[in-house]
Backbone bond lengths (Angstrom), bond angles and torsions (degrees), N, CA, C in turn:
res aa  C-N    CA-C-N  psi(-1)  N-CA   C-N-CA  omega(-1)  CA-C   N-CA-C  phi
1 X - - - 1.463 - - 1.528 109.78 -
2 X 1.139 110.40 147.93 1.747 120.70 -164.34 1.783 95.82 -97.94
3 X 1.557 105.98 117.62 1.416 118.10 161.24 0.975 113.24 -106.89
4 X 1.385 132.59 133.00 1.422 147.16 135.36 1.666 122.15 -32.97
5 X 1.327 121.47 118.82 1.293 120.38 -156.63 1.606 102.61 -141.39
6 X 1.728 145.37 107.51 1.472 126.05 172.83 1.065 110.80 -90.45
7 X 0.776 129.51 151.73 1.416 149.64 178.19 1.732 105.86 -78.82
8 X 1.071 117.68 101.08 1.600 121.32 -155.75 1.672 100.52 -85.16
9 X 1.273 90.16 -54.14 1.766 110.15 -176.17 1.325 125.86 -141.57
10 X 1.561 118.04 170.16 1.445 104.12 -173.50 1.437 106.84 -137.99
11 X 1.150 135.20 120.96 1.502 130.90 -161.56 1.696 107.52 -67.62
12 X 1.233 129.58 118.96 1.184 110.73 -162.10 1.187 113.93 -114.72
13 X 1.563 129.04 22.49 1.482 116.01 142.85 1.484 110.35 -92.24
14 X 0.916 125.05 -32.51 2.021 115.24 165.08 0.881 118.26 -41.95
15 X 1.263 115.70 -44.69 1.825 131.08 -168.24 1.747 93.76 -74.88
16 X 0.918 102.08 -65.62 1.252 116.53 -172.84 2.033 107.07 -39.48
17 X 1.356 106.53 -77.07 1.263 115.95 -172.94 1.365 122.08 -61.86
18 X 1.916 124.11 -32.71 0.828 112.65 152.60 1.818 140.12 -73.42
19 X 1.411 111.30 -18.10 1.604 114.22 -179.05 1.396 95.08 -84.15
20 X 1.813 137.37 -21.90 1.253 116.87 163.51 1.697 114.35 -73.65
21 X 1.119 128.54 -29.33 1.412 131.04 164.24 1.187 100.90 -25.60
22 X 1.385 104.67 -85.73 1.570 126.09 -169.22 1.299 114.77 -43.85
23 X 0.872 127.60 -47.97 1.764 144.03 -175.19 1.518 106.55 -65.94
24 X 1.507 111.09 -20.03 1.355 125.81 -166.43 2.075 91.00 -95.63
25 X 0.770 105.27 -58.14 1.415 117.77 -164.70 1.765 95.83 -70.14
26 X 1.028 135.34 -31.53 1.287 135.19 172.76 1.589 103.41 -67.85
27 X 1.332 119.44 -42.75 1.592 118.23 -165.29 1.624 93.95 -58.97
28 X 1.432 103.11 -52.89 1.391 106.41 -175.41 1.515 128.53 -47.82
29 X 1.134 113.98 -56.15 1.326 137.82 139.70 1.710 103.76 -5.26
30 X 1.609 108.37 -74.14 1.702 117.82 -149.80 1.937 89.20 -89.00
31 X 1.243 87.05 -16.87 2.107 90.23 173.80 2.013 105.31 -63.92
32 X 1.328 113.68 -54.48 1.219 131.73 -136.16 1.931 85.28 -87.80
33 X 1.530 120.68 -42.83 1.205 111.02 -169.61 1.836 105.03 -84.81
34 X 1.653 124.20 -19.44 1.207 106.90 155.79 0.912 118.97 -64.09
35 X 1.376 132.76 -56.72 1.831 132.92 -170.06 1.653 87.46 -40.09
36 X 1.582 132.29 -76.25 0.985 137.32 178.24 2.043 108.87 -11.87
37 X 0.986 88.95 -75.51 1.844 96.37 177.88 1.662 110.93 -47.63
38 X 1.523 112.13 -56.00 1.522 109.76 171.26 1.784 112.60 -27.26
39 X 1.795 91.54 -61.47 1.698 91.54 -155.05 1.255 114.11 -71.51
40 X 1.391 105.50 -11.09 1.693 102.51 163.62 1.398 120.84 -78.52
41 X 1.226 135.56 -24.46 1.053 168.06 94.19 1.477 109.61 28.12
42 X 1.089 104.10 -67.44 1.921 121.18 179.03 0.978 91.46 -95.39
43 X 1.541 163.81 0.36 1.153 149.91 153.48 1.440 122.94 -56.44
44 X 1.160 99.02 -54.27 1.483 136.34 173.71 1.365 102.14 -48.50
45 X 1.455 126.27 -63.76 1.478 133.32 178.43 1.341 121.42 -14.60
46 X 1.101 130.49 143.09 1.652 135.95 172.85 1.653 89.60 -66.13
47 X 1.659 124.14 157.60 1.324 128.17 153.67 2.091 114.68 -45.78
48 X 1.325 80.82 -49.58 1.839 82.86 -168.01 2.192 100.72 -66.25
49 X 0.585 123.88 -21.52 1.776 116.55 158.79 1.245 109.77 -52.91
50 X 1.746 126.85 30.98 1.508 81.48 168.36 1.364 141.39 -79.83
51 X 1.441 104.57 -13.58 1.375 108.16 167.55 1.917 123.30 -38.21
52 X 0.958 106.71 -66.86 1.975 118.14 162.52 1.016 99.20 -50.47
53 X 1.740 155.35 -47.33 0.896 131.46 163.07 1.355 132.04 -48.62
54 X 1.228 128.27 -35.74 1.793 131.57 -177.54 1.498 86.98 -96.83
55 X 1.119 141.53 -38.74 1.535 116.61 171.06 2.000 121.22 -58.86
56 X 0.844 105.21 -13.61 1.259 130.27 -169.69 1.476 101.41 -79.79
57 X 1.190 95.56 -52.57 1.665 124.27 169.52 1.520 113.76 -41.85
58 X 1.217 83.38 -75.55 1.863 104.42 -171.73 1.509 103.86 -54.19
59 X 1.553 129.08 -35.87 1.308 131.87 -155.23 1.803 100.30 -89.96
60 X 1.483 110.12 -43.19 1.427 102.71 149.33 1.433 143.02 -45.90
61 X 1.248 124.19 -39.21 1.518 133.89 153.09 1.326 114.43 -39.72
62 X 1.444 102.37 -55.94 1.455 111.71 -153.97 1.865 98.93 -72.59
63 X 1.474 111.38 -27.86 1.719 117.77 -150.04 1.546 74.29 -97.54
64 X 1.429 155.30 -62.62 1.630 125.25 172.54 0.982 116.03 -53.79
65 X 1.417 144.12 21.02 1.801 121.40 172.62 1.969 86.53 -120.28
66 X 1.752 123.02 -40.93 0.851 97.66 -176.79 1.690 147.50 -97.65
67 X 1.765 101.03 -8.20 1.165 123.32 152.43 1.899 112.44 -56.93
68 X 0.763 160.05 -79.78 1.512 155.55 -146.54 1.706 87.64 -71.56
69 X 1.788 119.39 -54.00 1.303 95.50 -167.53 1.647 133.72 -74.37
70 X 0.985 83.65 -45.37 1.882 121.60 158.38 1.742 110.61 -36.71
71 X 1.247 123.93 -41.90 1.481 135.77 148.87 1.266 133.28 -57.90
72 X 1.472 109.74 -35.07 1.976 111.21 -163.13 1.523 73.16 -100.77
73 X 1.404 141.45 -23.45 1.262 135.45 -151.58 2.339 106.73 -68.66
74 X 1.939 60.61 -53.29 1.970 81.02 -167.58 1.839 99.98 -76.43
75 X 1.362 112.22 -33.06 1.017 92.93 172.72 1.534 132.90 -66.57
76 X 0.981 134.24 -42.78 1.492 157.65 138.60 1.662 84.53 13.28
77 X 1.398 118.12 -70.93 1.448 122.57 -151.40 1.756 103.23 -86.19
78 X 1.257 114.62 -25.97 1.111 84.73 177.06 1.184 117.06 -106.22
79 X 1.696 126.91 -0.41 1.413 125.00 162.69 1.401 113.33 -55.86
80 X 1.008 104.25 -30.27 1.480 113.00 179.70 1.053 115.80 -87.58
81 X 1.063 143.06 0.89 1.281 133.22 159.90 1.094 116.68 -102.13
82 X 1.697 117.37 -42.38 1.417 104.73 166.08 1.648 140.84 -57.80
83 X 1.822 97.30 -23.56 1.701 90.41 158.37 1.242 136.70 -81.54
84 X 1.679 101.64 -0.90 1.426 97.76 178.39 1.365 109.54 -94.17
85 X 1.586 114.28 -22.22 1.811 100.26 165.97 1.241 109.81 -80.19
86 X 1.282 118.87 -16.57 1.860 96.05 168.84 1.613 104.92 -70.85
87 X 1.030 128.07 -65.74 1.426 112.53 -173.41 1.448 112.84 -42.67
88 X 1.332 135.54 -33.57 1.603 135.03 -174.33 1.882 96.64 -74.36
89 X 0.886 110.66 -23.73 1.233 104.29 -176.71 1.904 138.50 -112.91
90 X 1.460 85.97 16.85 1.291 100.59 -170.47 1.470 100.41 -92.64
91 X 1.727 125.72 -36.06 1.126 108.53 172.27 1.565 122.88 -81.11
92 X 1.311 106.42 21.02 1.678 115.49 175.12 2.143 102.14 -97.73
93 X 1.222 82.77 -71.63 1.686 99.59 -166.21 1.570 116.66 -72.13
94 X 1.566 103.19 -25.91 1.629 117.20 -169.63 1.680 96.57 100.26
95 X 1.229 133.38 -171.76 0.917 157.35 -110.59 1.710 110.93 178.53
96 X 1.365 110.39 123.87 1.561 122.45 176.99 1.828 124.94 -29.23
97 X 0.707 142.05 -6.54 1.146 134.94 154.87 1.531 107.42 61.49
98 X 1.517 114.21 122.57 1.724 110.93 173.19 1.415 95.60 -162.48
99 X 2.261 100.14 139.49 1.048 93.39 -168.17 1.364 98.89 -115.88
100 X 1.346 116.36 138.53 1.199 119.24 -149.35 1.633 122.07 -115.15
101 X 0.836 142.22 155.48 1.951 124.67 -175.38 1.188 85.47 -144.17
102 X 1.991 104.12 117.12 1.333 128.08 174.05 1.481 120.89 45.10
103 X 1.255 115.38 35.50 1.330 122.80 177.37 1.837 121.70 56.07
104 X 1.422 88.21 15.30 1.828 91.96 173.21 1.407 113.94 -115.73
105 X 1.727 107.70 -16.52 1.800 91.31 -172.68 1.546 96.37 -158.10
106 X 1.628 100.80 126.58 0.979 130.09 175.20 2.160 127.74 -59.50
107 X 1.364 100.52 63.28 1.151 116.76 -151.53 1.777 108.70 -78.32
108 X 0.992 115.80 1.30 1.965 118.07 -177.65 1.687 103.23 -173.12
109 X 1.283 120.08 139.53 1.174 125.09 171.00 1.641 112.85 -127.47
110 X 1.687 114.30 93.02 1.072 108.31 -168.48 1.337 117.28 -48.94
111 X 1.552 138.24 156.12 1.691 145.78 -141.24 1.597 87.52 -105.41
112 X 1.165 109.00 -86.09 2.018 93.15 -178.67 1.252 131.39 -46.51
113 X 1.237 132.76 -52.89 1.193 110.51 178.73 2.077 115.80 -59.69
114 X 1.571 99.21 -22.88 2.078 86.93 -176.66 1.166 90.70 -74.02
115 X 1.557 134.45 -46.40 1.529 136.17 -163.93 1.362 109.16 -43.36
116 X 1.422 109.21 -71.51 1.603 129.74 175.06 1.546 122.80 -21.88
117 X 1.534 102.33 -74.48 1.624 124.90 175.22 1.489 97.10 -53.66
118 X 1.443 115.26 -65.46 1.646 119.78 -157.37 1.971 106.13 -54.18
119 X 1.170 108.57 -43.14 1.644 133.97 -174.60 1.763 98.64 -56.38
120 X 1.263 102.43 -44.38 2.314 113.08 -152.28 1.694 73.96 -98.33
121 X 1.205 135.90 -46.97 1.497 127.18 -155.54 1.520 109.64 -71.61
122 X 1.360 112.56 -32.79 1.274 116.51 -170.14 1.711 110.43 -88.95
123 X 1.245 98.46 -23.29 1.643 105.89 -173.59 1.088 108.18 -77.62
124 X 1.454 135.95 -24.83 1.600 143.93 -154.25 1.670 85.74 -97.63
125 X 1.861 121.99 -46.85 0.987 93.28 -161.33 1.633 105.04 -107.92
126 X 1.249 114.52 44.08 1.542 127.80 171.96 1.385 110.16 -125.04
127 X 1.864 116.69 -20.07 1.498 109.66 151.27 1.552 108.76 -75.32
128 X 0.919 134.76 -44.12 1.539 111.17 -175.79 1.306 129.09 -74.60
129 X 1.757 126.26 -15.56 1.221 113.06 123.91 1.333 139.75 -32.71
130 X 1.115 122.25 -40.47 1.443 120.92 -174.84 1.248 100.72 -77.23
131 X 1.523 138.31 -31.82 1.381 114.36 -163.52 1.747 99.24 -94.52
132 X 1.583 102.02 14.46 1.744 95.84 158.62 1.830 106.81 -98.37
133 X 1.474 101.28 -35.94 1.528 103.80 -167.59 1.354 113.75 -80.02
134 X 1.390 108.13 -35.03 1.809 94.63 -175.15 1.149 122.43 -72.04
135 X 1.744 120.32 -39.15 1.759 108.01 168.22 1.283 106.23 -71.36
136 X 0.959 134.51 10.15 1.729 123.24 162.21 1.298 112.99 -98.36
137 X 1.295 130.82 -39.47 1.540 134.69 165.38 1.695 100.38 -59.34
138 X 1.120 133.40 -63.99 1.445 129.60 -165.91 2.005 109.07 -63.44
139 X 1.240 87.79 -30.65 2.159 94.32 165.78 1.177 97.80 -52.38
140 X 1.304 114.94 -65.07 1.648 109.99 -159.26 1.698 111.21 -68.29
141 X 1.384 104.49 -52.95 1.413 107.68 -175.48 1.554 103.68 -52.58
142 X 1.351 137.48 -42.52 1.293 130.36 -161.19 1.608 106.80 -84.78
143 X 1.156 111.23 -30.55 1.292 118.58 -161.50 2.284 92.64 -81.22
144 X 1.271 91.26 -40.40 1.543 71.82 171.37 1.532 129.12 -70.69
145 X 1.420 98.04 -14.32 1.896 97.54 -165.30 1.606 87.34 -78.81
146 X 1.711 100.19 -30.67 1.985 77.88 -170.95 1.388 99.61 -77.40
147 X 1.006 130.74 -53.08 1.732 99.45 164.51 1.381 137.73 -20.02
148 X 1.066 130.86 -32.91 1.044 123.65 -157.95 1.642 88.37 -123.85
149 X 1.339 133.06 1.21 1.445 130.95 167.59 1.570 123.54 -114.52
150 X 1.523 101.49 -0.28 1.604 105.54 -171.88 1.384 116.41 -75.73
151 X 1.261 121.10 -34.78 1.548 104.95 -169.92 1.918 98.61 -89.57
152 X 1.660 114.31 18.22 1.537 91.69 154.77 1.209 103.35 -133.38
153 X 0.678 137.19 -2.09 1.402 148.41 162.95 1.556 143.20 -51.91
154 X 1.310 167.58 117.58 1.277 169.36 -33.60 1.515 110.94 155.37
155 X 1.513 133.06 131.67 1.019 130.25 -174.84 2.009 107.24 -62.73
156 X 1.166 116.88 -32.14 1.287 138.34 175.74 1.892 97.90 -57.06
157 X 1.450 105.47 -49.87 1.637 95.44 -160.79 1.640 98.24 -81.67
158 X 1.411 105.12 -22.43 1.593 111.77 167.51 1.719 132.22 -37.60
159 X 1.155 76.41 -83.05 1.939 99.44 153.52 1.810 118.52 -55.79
160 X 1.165 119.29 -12.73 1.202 94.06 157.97 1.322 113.47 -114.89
161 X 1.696 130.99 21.73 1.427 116.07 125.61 1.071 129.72 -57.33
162 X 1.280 110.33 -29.05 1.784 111.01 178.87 1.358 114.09 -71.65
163 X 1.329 111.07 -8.86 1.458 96.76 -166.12 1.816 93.04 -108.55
164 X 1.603 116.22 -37.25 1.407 94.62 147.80 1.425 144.08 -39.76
165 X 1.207 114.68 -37.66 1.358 122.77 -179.80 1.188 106.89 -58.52
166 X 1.210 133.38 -51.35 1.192 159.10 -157.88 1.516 88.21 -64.91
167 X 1.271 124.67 -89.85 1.336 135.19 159.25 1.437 110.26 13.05
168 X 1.658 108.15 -92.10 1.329 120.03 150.51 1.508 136.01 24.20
169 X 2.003 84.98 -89.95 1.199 101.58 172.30 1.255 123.24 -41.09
170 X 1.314 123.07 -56.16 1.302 150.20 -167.86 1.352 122.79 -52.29
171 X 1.588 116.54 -48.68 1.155 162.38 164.38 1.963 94.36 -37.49
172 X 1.337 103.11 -77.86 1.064 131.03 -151.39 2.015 100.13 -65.96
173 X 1.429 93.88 -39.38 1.760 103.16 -170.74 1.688 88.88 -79.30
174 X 1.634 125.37 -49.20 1.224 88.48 -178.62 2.135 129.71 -84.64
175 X 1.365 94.37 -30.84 1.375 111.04 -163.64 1.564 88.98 -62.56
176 X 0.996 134.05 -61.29 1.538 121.26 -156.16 1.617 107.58 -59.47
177 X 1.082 128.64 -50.86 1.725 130.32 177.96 1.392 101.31 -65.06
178 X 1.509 142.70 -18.16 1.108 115.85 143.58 1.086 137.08 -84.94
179 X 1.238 135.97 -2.82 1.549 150.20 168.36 1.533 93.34 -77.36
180 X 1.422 116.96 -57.01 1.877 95.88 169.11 1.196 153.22 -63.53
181 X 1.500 77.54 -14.84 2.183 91.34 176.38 1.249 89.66 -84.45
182 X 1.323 135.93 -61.77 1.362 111.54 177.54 1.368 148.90 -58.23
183 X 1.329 108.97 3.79 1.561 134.30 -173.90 1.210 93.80 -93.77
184 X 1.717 121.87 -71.30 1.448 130.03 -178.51 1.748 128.97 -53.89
185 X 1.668 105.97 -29.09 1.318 115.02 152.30 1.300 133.26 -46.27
186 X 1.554 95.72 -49.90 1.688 94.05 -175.26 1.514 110.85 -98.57
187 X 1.679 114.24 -8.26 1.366 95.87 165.48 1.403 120.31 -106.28
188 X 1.022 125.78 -3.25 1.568 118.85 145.65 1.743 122.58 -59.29
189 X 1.617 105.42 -47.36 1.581 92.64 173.75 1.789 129.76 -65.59
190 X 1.392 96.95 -15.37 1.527 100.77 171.97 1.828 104.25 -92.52
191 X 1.025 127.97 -35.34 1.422 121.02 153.39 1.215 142.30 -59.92
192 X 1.405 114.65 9.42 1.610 124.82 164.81 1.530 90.34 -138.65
193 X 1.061 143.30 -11.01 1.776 119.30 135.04 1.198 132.05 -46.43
194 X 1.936 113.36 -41.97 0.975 104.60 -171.25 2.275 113.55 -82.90
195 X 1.499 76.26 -22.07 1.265 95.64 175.87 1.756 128.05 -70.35
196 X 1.273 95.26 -27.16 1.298 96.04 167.58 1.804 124.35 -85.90
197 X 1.713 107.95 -2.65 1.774 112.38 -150.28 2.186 64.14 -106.72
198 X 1.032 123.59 -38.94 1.650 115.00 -158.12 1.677 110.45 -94.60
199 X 1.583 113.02 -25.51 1.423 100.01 166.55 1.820 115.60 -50.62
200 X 0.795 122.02 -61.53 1.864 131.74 -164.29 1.454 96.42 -48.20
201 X 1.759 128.01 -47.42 0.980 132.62 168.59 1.773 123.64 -48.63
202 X 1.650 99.95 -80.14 1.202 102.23 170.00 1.442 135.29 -109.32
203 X 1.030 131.76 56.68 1.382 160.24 -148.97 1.387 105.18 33.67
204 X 1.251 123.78 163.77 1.284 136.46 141.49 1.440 148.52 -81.29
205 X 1.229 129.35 164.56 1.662 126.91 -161.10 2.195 96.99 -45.16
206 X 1.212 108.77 141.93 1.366 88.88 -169.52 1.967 89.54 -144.71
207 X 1.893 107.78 112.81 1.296 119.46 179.43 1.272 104.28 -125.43
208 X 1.603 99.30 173.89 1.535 110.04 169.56 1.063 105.21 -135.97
209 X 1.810 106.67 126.73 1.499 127.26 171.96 1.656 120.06 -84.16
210 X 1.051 107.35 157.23 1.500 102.24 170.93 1.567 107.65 -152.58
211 X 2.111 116.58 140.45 1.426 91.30 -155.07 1.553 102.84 -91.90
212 X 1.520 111.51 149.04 1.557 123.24 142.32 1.661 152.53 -43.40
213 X 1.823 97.20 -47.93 1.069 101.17 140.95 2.083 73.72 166.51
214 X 1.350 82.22 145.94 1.455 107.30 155.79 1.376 83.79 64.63
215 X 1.690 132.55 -142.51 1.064 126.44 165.65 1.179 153.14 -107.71
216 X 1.756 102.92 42.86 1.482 123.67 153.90 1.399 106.59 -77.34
217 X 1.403 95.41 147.98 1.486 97.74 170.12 1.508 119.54 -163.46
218 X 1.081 129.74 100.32 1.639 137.06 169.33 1.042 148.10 -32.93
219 X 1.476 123.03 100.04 1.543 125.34 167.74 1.359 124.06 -16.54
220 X 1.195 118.44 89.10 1.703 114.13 -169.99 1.619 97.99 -77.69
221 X 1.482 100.52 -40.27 1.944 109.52 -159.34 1.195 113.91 -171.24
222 X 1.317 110.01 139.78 1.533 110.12 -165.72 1.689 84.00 -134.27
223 X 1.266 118.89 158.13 1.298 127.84 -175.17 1.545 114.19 -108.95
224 X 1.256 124.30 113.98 1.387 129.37 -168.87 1.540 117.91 -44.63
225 X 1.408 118.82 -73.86 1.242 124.52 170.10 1.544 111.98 -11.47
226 X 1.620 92.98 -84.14 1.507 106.63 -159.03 1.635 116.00 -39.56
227 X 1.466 110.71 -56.98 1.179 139.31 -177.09 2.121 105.19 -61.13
228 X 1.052 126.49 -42.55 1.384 123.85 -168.89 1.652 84.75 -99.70
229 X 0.674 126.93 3.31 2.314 127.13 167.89 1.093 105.53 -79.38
230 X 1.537 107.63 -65.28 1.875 107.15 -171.47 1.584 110.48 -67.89
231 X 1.295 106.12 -54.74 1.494 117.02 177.80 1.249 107.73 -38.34
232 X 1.267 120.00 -34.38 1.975 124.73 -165.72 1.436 97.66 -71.85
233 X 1.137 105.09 -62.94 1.824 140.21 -171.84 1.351 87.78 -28.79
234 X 1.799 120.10 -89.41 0.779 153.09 148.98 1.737 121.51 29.78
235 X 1.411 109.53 -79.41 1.181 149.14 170.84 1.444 116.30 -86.35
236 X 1.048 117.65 -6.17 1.610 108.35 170.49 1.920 81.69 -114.32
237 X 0.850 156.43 -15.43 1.276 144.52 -179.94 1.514 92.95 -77.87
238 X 1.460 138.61 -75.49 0.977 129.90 -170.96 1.374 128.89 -56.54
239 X 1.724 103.74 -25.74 1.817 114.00 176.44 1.426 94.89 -78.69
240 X 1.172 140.64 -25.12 1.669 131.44 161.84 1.502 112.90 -64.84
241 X 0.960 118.52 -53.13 1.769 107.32 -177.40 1.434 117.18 -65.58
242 X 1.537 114.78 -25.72 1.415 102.30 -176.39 2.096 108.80 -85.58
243 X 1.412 86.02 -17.25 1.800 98.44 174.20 1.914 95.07 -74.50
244 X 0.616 159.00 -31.63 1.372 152.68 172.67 1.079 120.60 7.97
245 X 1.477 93.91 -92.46 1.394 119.41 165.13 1.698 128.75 -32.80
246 X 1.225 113.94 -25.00 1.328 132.59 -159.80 1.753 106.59 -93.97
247 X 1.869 92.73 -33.58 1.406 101.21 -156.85 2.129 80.18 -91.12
248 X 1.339 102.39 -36.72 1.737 82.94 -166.22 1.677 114.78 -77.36
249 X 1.571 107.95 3.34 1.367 106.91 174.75 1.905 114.75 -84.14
250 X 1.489 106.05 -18.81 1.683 118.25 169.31 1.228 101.83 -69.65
251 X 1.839 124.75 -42.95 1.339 93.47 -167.20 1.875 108.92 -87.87
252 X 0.887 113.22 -23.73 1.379 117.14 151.06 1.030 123.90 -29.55
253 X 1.195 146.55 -81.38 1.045 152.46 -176.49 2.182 106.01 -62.83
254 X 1.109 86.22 27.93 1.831 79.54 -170.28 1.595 121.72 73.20
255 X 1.242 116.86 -2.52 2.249 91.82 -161.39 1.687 62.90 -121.77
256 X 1.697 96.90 106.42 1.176 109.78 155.25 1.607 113.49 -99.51
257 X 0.776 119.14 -4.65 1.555 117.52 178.22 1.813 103.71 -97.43
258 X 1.418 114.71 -24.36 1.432 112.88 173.35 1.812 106.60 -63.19
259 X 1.641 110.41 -44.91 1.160 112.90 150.81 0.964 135.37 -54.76
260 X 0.843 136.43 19.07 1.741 131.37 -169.70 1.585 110.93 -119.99
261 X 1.515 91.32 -34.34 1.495 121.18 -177.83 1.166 102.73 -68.06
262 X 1.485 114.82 -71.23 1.524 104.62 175.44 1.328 138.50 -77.93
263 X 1.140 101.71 21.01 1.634 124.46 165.62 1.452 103.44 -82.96
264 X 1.391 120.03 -41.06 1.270 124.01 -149.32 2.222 99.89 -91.30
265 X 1.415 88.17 -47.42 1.447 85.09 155.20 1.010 154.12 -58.13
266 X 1.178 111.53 -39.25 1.820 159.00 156.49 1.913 95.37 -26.43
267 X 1.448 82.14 -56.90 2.028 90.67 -161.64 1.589 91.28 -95.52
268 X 1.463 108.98 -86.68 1.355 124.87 -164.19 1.456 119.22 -29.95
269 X 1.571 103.25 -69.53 1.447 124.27 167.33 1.423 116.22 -41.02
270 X 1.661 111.42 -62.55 1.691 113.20 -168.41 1.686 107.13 -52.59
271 X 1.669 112.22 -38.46 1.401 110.49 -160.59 1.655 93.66 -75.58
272 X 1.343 114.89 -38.12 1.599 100.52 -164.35 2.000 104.54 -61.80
273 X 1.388 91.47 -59.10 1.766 85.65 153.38 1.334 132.09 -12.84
274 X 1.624 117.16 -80.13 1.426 120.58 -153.78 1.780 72.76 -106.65
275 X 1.180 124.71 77.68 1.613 126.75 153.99 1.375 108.91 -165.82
276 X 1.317 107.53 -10.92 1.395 118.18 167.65 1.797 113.54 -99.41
277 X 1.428 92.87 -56.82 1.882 88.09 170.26 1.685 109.80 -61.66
278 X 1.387 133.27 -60.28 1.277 101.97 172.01 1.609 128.25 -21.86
279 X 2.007 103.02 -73.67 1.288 88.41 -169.92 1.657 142.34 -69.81
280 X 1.347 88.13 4.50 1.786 98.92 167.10 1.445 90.05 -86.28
281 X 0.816 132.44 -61.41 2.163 114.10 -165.77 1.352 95.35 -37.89
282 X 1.559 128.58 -62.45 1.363 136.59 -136.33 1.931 84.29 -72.31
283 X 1.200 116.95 -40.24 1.965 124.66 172.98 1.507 95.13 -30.63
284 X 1.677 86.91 -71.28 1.657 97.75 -144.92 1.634 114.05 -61.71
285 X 1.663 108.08 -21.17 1.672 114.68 -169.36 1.616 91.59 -85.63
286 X 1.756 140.12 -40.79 1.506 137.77 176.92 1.755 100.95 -40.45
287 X 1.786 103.13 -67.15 1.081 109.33 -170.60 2.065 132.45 -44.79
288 X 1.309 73.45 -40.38 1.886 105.13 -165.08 2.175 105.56 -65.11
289 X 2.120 81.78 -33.51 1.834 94.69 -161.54 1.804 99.42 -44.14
290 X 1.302 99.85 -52.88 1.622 87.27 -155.48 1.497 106.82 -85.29
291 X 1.538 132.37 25.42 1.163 115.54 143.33 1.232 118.65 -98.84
292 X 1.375 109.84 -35.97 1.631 99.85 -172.01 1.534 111.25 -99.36
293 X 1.133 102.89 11.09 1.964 104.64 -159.98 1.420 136.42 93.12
294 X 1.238 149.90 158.94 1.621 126.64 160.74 1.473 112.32 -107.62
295 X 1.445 96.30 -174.75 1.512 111.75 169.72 1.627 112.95 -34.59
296 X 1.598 114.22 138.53 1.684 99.27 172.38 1.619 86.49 -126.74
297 X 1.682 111.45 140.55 1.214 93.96 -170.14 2.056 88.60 -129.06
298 X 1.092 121.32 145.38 1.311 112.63 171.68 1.521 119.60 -81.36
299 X 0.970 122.55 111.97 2.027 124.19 -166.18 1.671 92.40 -105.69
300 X 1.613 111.39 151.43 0.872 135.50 153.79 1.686 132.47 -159.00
């Protein structure tokens, strides 16, 4: 029988330490299959390249130390931040909502409450990026135009780069967090539509909890398949509709076979993709649980 369950809170060094794990073990992962491409790469090479060959070299070294670290690094900060605005914000907006059958499978995800949280969660923490990124993007951008405008240029035309910049900034801290709440709104609510019409069909995300105490309770195991199926499904349905447009401008323009191609990638390709990287995450978080712990999520 299907219970309704919110997600009250989110323990946020679990969350935290394991999605940087993971994020860590993927870099490695996306390290090991470029080096892979390089050495075929340098295989290929004439003998007299050796120069591109030991650069080739060096850039491999460098892409396993800074992919895995460079990942658990950045992730670290923003796992952590994002569970702490979900918890600040759950007693505002409510809390994620999942409907659940017998505590093993994640069978409906009501549309407003994931929309809501997912939409306010992402915007809070994509404005406070911006008020690191935009005066740093507008430094550079401004600082080059006056370069490249100073020796004809006027203390008057000066200052009103600055006051563009300024502009800019502004621009950037508010317009972008609203272009994302509205991005993340509507593609979360069509992703737990679609998700809710294809679980009953083809199962849904399917884990096992076990409790902590009271009503936290921990991701013991989540089952690869199930979970990297819908998710695939999922996401190649929606990465096809927003490709649409893209695919009916090839056949338009005549290169229907250029279309065809990226139709075929679009679907075929993306799902084998995001059905394979899922189910290695879903590996690496089974494997990882009983050293470092799992997810603790508060249900009610």
């Amino acid at each position: 029988m299907e219970e309704l369950k919110e997600i009250k809170s989110v323990a946020i060094v679990p969350f935290t330490l394991m999605s940087s794990s993971i994020s860590a073990v993927m870099g490695l992962i996306y390290a090991l299959l470029l080096i892979l491409i390089l050495g075929v790469v340098a295989v290929f090479l004439p003998s007299t390249a050796s120069a591109i060959v030991g650069m080739l070299l060096t850039l491999a070294v460098a892409i396993i130390i800074i992919f895995p670290v460079g990942s658990f690094l950045l992730n670290i900060l923003s796992s952590f931040l994002l569970a702490l605005i979900y918890n600040l914000l759950v007693p505002r907006v409510g809390g994620i909502k999942l409907g659940i059958v017998d505590m093993e499978e994640i069978r409906s995800l009501p549309v407003i409450p994931l929309s809501l949280m997912l939409s306010i969660l992402y915007t809070i923490f994509t404005f406070l990026i911006m008020l690191i990124v935009a005066p740093l993007m507008m430094l550079i951008i401004q600082g080059a135009a006056i370069a490249a405008v100073s020796t004809t240029s006027t203390v008057s035309e000066l200052g009103g780069l600055g006051a563009l910049g300024i502009i800019g900034i502004i621009l950037m801290i508010i317009a972008v967090p609203i272009v994302v709440f509205i991005a993340t709104f509507i593609y979360s609510a069509l992703s737990a539509l679609l998700y809710n019409f294809l679980a009953p069909k083809i199962g849904g995300i399917q884990l096992k909890f076990s409790s902590v105490k009271d009503n936290l309770f921990e991701i013991r195991k989540i089952k690869p398949i199930p979970l990297a199926l819908i998710l695939a499904v999922v996401t190649t349905i929606l990465n096809f509709l927003i490709s649409i447009p893209q695919i009916a401008m090839y056949f338009a323009l005549g290169e229907p076979l250029v279309g065809i191609g990226y139709l075929l990638g679009d679907t075929v390709g993306y799902f084998i993709v995001i059905f394979i990287t899922y189910a290695i995450m879903v590996l690496i978080y089974n494997f990882l649980r009983p050293m470092i712990g799992g997810v603790e999520l508060e249900l009610e």
